[in-house]
C-alpha positions as CSV (number, residue, x, y, z in Angstrom):
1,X,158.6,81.9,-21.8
2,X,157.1,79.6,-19.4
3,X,157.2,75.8,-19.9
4,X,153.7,75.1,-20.6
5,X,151.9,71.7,-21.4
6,X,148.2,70.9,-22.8
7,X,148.2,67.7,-21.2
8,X,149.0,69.1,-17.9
9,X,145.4,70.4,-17.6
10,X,143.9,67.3,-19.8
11,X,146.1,64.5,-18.9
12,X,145.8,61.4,-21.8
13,X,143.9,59.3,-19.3
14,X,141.3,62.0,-18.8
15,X,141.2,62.5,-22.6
16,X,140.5,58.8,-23.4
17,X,137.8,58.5,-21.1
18,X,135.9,61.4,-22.2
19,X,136.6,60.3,-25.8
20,X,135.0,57.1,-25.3
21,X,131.9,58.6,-23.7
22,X,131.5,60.9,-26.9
23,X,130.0,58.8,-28.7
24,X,127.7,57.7,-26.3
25,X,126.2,61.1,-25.8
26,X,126.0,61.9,-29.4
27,X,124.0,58.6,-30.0
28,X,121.5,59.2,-26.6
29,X,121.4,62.9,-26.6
30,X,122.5,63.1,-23.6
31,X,124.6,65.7,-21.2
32,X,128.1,64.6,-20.6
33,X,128.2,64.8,-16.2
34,X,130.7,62.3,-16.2
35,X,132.9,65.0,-18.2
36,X,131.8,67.8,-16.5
37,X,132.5,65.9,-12.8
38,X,136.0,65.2,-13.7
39,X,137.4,68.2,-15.3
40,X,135.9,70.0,-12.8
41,X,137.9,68.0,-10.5
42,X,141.1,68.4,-12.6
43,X,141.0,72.4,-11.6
44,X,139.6,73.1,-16.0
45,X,137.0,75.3,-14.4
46,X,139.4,77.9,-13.2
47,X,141.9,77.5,-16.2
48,X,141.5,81.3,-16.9
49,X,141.5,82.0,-13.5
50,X,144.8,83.7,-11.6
51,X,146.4,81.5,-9.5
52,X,146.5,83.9,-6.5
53,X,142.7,83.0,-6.1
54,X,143.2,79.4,-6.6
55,X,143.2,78.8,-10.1
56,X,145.6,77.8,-13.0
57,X,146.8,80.9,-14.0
58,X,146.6,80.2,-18.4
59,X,146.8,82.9,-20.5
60,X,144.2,83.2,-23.1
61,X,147.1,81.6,-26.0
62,X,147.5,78.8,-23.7
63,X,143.7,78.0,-22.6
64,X,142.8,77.7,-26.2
65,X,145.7,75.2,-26.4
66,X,144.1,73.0,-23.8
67,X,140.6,73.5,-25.6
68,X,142.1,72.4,-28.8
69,X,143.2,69.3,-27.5
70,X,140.2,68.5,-25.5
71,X,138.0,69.1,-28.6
72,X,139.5,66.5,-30.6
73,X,138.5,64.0,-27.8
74,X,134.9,65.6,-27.5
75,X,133.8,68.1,-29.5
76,X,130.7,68.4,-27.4
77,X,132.2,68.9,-24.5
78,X,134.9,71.6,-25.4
79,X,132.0,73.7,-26.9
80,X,129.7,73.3,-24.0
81,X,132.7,74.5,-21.2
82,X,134.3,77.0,-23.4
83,X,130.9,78.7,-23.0
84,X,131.7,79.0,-19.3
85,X,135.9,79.7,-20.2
86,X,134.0,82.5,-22.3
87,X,133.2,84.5,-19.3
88,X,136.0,83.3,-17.1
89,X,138.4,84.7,-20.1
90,X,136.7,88.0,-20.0
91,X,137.0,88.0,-16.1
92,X,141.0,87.9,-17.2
93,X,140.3,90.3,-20.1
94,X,139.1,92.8,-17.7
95,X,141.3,92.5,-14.5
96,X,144.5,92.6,-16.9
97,X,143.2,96.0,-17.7
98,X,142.6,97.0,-13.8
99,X,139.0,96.1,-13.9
100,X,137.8,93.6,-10.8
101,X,133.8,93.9,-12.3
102,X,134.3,90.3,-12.5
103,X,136.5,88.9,-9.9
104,X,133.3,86.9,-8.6
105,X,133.3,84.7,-11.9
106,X,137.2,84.2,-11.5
107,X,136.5,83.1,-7.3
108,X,133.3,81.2,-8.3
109,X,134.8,79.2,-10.8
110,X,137.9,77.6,-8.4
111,X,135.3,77.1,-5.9
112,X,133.3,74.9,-9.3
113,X,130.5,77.8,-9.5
114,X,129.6,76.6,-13.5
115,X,129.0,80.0,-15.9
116,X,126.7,79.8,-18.8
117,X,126.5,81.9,-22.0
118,X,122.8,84.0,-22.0
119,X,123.6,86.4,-24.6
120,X,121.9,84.7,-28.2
121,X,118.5,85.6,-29.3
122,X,116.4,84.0,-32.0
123,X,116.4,86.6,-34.4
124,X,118.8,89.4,-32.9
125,X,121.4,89.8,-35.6
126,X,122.4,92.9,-32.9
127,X,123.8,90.1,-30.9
128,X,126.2,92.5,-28.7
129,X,124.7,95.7,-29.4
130,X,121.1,95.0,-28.6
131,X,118.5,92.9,-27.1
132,X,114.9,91.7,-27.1
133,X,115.1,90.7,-23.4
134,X,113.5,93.0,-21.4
135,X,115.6,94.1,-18.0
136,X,113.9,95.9,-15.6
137,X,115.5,97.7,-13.1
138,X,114.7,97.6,-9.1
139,X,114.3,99.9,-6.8
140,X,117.5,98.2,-4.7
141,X,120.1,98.1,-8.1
142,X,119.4,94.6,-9.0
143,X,117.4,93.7,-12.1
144,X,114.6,91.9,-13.2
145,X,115.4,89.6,-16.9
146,X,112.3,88.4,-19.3
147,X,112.9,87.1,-22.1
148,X,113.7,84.2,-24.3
149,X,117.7,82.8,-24.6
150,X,118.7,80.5,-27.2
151,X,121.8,78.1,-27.9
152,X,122.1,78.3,-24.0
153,X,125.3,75.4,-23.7
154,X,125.2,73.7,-20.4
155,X,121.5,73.7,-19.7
156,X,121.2,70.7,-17.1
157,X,124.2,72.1,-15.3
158,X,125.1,76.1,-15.2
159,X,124.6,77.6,-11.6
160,X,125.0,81.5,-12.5
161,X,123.8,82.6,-16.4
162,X,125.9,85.9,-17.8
163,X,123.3,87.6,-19.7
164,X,122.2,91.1,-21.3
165,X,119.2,92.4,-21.3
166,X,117.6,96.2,-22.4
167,X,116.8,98.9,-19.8
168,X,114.3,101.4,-21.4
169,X,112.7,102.9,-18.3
170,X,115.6,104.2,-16.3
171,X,115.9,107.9,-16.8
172,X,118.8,107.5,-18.7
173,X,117.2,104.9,-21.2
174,X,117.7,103.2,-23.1
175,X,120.7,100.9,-21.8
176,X,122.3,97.4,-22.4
177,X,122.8,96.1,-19.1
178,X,125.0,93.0,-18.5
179,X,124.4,91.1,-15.2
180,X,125.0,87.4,-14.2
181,X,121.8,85.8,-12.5
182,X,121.5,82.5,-10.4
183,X,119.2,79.7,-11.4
184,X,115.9,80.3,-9.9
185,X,112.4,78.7,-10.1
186,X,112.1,82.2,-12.7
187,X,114.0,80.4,-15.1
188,X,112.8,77.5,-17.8
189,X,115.0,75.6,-19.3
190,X,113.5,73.7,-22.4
191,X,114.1,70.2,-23.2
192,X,114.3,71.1,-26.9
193,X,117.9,70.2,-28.0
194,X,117.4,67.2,-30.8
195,X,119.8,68.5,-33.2
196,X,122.0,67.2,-36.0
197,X,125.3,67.7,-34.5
198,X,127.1,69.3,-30.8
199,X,124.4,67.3,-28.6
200,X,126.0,66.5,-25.8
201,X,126.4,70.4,-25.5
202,X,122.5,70.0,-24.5
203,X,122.1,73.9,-25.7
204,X,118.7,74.3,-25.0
205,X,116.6,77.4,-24.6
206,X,116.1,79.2,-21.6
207,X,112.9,81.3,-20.6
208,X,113.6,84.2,-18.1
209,X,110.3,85.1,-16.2
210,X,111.9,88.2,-14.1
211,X,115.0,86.4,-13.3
212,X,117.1,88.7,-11.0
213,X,120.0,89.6,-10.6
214,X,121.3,91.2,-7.3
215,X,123.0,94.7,-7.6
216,X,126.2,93.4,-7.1
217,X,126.2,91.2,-10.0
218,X,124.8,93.5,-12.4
219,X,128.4,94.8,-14.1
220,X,127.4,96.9,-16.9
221,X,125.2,99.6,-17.9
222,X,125.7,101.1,-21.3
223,X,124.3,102.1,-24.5
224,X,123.0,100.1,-27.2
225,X,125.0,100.0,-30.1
226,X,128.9,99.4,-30.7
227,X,131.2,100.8,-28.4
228,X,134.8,100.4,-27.0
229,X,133.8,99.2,-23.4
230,X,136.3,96.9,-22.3
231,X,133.4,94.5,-21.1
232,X,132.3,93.9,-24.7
233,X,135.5,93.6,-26.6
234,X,136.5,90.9,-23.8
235,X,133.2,89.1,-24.9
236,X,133.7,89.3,-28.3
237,X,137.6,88.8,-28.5
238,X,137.1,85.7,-26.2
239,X,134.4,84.0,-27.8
240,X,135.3,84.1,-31.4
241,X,139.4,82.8,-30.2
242,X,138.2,79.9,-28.6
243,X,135.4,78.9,-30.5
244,X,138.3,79.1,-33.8
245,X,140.5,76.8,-31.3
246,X,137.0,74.1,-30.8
247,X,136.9,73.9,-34.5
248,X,140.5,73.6,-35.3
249,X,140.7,70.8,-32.4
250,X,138.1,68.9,-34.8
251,X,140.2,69.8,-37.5
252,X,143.6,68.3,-36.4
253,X,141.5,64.8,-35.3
254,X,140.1,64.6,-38.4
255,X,143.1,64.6,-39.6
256,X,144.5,62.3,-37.0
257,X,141.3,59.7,-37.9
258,X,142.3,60.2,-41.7
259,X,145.3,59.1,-41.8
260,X,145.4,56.2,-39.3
261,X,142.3,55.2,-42.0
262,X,144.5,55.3,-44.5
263,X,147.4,53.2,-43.0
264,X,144.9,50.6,-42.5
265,X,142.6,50.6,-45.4
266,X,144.2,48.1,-48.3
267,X,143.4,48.4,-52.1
268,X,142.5,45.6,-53.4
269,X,143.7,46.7,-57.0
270,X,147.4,47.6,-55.8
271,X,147.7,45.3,-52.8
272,X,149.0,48.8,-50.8
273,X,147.9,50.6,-48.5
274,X,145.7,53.5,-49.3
275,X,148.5,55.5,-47.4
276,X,150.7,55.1,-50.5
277,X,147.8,56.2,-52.9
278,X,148.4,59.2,-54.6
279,X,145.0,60.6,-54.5
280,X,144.7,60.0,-51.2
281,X,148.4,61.1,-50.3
282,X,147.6,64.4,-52.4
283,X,143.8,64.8,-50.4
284,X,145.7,64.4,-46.8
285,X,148.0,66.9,-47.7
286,X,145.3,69.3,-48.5
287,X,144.1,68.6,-45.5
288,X,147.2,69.2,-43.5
289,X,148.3,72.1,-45.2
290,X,144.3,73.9,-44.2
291,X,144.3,72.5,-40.7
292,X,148.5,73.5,-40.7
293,X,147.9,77.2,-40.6
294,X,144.9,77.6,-37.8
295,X,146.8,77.2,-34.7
296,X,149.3,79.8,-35.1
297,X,146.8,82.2,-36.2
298,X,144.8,81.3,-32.8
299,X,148.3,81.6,-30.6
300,X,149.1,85.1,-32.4
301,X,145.9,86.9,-32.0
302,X,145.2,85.6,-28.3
303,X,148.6,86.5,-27.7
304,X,147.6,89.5,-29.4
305,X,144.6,89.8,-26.5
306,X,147.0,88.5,-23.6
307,X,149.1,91.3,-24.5
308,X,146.6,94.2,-24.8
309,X,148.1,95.0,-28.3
310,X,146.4,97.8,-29.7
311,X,144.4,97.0,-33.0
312,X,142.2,99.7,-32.7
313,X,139.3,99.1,-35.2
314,X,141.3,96.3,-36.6
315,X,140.6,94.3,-33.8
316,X,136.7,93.3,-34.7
317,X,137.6,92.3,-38.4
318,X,140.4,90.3,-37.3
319,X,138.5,88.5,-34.3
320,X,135.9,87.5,-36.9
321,X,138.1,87.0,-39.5
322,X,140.1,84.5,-37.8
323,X,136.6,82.3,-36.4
324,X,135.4,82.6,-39.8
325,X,138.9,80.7,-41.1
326,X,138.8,78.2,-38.5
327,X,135.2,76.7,-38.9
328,X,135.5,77.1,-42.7
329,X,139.0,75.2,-42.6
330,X,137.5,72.6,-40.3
331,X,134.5,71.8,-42.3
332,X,137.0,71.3,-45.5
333,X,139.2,69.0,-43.7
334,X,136.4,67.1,-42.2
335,X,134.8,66.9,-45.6
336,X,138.5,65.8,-47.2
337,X,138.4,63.2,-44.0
338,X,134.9,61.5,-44.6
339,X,136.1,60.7,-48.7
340,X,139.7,59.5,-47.3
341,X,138.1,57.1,-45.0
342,X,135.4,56.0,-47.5
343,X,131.8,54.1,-47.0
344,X,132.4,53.3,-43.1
345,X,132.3,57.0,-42.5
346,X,128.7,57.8,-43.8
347,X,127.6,55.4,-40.2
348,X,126.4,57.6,-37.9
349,X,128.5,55.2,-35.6
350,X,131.5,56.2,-37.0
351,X,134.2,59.3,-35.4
352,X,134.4,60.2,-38.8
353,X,130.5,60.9,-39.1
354,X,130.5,62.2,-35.8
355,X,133.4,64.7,-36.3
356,X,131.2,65.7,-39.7
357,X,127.7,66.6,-37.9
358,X,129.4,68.6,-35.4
359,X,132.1,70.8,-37.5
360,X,128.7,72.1,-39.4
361,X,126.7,73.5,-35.6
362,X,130.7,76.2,-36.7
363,X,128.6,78.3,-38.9
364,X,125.8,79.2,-36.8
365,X,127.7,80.7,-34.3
366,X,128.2,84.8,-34.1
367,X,130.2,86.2,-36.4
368,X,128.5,84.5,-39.5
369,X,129.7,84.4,-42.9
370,X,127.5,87.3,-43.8
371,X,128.5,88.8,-40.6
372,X,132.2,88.4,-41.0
373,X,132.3,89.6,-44.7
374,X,130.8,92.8,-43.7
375,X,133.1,94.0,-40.6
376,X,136.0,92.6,-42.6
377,X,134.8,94.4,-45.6
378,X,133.9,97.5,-43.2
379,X,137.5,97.7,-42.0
380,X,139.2,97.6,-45.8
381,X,136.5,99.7,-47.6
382,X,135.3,101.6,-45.4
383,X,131.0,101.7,-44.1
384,X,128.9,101.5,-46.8
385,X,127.3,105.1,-47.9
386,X,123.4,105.1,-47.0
């Protein structure tokens, strides 16, 4: 084992600054460039990427280390660049299985090339296995993209958007097809992202009006539906792992907030501390013992990933399964957090309030609850009969 470091890739100084500007961009709604500019600068773009083409060399275990810590800084911020470590970790995915498809996103990201997520659509419960975006094939290989992408994380910024799309003319029709394509004057972004929580992700929606992507960027061609290409498990393995180590990153500050709260707070009935309180003592506990058992669950199945152990149908229940946990967990502990630090945390001002409107954007990302019970339930039971 190598000696490895969070705070090599994050140093503290880094992480204060971009915790102090958290706030900010939660209360304006704004992106956070400042973040972006200096983590790009600290090499964070090309964590994922090998370090014979320039970049840090992490394995997937260890990049969702790094995300962990930086989400308990800035929630906002860790979700909106794991969306580009998304693709860079299925570039790694990939190539540690012989498969170069990819190598551009690896070389684009250590030169600070920024990748964005383009795979959600408003109503497309599908989500891997099919798509309402129409991709057109050209006569010269590339493809033409229309359609409608939501939840699309670093809108003001991204300079190359993964995306899918359906072929239904070629021959061989119908066809997911998977392609990267540059921003263009054929692309809209909307200036729609008001939400509750996650702001400074600025995940707005993004129109595609025959956005193209050149023939050596379109990577995949295959049919709709589930399947073992390597391409898709990558997507799905990486995303769910380090979205799980976002929400267990809020989880642990929560904590964190909860208990320096306590050690300051003073009862005016006891004269103590609300650290010596019972209740409280017993409701930090609970919260430790939840948040205690999501990072090794993270570290063993991206190990799991790193080391191309064989689940076999396992692996989808278990990858859905374990995001499930962690933005579950993190909502309890959060919710066990606000009560611990009383009144001051229902301010909007407030980490604690902060920490609570962005733990709940955890249940709207792919795999659902309904989506997770199913392929978990699938994988012990069995398909159910038609």
């Amino acid at each position: 084992m190598r000696d490895f470091d969070p705070a090599d890739h994050v140093p503290d100084e880094l992480l204060e600054r971009i915790r102090e500007r958290a706030a900010v961009h939660d209360r304006d709604n704004t992106f956070p460039h400042d973040d972006l500019t200096e983590l790009r600068d600290a090499g964070y773009l090309g964590l994922l990427a090998p370090t014979a083409l320039g970049g840090a060399g992490l394995s997937l275990a260890e990049a969702a280390e790094v995300q962990q810590r930086l989400a308990g800084a800035a929630p906002a911020t860790a979700l909106a660049i794991n969306m580009h470590l998304v693709w860079t970790g299925v570039a790694k995915v990939l190539a540690d299985r012989g498969d170069d498809a990819l190598r551009f996103v690896h070389e684009g990201a250590v030169a600070g090339e920024l990748f964005a997520f383009g795979i959600s659509e408003a109503g497309n419960d599908l989500v891997l296995f099919g798509s309402d975006t129409d991709a057109a094939p050209r006569e010269d290989g590339s493809y033409a993209f229309t359609g409608t992408k939501i939840f699309t994380s670093l809108a003001p910024e991204w300079t190359q958007l993964g995306l899918h799309g359906l072929d239904t003319t070629s021959p061989d029709a119908p066809r997911m097809v998977y392609a990267f394509v540059p921003r263009s004057d054929r692309i809209v972004t909307r200036d729609d992202w008001d939400t509750l929580g996650m702001r400074g992700t600025q995940s707005r929606t993004t129109e595609l009006h025959g956005a193209v992507a050149p023939a050596d960027r379109v990577v995949r061609r295959i049919e709709p539906g589930p399947t073992p290409d390597p391409l898709v498990f990558g997507i799905f393995a990486v995303f769910e792992i380090l979205l799980a180590a976002v929400y267990t990153g809020i989880a642990r500050r929560a904590l964190e907030v909860a208990v320096e709260t306590a050690g300051r707070r003073t009862s005016k009935k006891t004269g103590l501390t609300y650290s010596q309180d019972p209740d409280i003592r017993w409701r930090v506990a609970e919260m430790a013992l939840a948040y205690d058992a999501l990072p090794p669950q993270i570290a063993a199945l991206a190990r799991d990933v790193d080391a191309q152990v064989d689940h076999g149908p396992r692996w989808f229940s278990l990858l859905s399964g374990l995001k499930h946990r962690a933005v579950t967990a993190a909502k309890a502990v959060v919710d066990d957090a606000v009560l611990v630090a009383g009144g001051s945390s229902y301010f909007s001002s407030s980490e604690i309030g902060r920490l609570y409107r962005d733990v709940l954007a955890g249940q709207f990302h792919p795999s659902d609850p309904e989506s997770a019970h199913a392929t978990v339930a699938a994988a012990w039971l069995g398909p159910r009969e038609a």
